[in-house]
C-alpha positions in Angstrom: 109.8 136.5 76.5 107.6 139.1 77.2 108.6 142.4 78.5 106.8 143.3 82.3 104.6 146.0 82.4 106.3 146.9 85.7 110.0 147.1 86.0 111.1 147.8 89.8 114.2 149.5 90.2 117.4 147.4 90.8 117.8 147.4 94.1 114.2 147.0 95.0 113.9 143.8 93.1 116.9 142.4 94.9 115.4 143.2 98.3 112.3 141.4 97.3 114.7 138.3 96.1 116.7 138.3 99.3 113.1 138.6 101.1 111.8 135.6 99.1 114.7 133.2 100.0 114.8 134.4 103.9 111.8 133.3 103.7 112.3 130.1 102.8 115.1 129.4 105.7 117.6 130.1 102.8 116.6 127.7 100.0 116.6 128.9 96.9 114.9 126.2 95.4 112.1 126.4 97.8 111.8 129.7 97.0 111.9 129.7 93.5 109.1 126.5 94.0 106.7 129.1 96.6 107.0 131.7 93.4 106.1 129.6 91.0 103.2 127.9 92.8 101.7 131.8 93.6 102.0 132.9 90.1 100.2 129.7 89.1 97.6 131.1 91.6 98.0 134.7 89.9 97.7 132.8 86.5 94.3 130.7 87.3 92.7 133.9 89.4 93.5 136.2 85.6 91.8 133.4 84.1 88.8 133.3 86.1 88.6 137.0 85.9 88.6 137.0 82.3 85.8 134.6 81.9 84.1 136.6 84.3 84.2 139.7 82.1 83.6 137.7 79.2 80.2 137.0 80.9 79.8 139.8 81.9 80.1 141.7 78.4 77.7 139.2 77.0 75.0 139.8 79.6 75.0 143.8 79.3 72.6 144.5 76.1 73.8 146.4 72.9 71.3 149.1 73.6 72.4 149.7 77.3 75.9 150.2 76.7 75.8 151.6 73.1 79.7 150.7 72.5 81.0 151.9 75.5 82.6 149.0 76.4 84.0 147.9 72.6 87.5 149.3 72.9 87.8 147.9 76.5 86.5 144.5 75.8 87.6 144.2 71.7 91.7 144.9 72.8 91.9 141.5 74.2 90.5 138.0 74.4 86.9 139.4 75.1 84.1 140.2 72.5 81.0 142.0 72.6 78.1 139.0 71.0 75.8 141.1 69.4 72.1 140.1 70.8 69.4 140.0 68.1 66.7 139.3 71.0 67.1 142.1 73.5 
């Protein structure tokens, strides 16, 4: 399992659980269900980001940018194409 990138502290992260199941009229379950069905939401939003980006680095010319963007765009799922026609 991957390690967050944010750790709250202890006792904030209990608030927030004690929040989460108040919230759901004291079931757990249907807490644990509203979580997962928002970080499924979290999940598809990333995604959609991503490809977004993806698009994005494809439709900015080589020339314009002039590698700006490589390190940003290279460290993950997203490559700069390399356009022969602009």
């Amino acid at each position: 399992m991957t390690r967050p990138a944010f750790e709250p502290a202890a006792e904030d992260l209990e608030t927030s659980v004690d929040d989460a199941i108040a919230a759901c009229e004291g079931d757990a379950r249907a807490a644990v269900r509203a979580l997962l069905v928002a970080l499924d939401h979290c999940r598809a939003e990333l995604e959609q980001r991503n490809e977004d980006i993806a698009q994005l680095a494809q439709d900015i010319s080589r020339g314009y940018s002039r590698g700006r963007w490589e390190g940003l765009l290279t460290d993950g799922d997203v490559t700069i194409s390399d356009k022969s026609d602009d």
